[in-house]
C-alpha positions as CSV (number, residue, x, y, z in Angstrom):
1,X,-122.3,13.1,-142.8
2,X,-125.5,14.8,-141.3
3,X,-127.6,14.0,-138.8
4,X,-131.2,14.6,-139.4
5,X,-133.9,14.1,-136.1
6,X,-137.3,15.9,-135.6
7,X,-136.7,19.7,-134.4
8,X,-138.9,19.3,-130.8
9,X,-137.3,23.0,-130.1
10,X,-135.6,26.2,-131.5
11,X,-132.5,25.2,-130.0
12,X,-132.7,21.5,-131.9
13,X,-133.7,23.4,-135.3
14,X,-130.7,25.5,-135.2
15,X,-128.3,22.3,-135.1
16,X,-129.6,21.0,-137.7
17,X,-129.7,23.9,-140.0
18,X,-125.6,23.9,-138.6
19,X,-125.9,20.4,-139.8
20,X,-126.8,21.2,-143.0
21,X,-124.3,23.9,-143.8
22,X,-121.1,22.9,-142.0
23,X,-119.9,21.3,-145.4
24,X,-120.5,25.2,-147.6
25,X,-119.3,27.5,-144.2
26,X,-116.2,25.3,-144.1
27,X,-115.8,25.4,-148.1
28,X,-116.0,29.1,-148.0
29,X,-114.6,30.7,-144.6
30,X,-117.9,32.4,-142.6
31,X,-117.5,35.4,-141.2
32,X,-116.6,35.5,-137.1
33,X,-120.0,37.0,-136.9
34,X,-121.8,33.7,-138.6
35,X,-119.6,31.9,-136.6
36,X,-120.9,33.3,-133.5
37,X,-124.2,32.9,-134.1
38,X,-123.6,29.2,-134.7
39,X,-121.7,28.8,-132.0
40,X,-124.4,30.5,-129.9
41,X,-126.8,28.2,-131.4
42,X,-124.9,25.3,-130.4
43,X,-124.1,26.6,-126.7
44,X,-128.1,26.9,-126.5
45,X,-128.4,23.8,-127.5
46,X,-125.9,21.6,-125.5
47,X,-127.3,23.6,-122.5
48,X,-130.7,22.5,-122.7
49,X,-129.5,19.2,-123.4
50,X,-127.2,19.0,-120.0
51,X,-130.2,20.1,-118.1
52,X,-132.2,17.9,-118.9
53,X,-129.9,15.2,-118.7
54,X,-128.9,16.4,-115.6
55,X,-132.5,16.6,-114.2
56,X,-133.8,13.6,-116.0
57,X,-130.9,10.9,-116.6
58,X,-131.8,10.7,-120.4
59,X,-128.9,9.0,-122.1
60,X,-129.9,10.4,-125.6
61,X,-129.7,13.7,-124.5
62,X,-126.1,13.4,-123.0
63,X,-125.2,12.1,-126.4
64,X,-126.5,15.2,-128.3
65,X,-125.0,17.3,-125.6
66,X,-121.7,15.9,-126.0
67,X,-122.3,16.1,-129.7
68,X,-123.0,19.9,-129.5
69,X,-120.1,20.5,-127.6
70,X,-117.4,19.3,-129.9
71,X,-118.7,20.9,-133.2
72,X,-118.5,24.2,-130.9
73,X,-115.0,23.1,-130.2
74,X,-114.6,23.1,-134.4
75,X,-116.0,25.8,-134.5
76,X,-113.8,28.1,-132.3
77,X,-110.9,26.8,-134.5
78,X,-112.7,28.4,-137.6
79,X,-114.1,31.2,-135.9
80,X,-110.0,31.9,-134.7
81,X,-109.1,31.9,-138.2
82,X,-111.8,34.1,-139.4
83,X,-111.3,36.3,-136.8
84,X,-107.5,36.9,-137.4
85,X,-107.8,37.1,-141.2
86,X,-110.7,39.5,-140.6
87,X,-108.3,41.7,-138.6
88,X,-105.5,41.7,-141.4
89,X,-107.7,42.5,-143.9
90,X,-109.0,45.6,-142.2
């Protein structure tokens, strides 16, 4: 399923265009550059949502925080794999 909210910043825009193409990067294996770049995306993102939900309390920011932090963690599995299949194909 995606999740689609209003983008108020770059960071929130990236996760959804994640959003949007997790289901065709994980039908057809991205490069571990793409990956990075998402997973940078998402870091960005779950930082600015700790800060502010450290600063500020705001319980919907924790959630999308905690949210951006475990489609990192799937990431790193798929960035992994394209990383060692990258490095037996060269």
């Amino acid at each position: 399923m995606h999740n689609y909210f209003l983008a108020k910043n770059k960071e929130t825009l990236y996760y959804i265009i994640y959003n949007l193409t997790i289901t065709k990067e994980r039908l057809i294996m991205a490069t571990s550059t793409e990956l990075y770049e998402q997973i940078k995306a998402l870091y960005e993102a779950f930082d600015e949502n700790h800060t502010q939900n450290a600063e500020s309390g705001t319980k919907a920011s924790a959630t999308r925080a905690r949210k951006a932090i475990g489609e990192i963690k799937k990431l790193a599995t798929d960035y992994r794999k394209a990383s060692v299949a990258e490095s037996k194909s060269s």
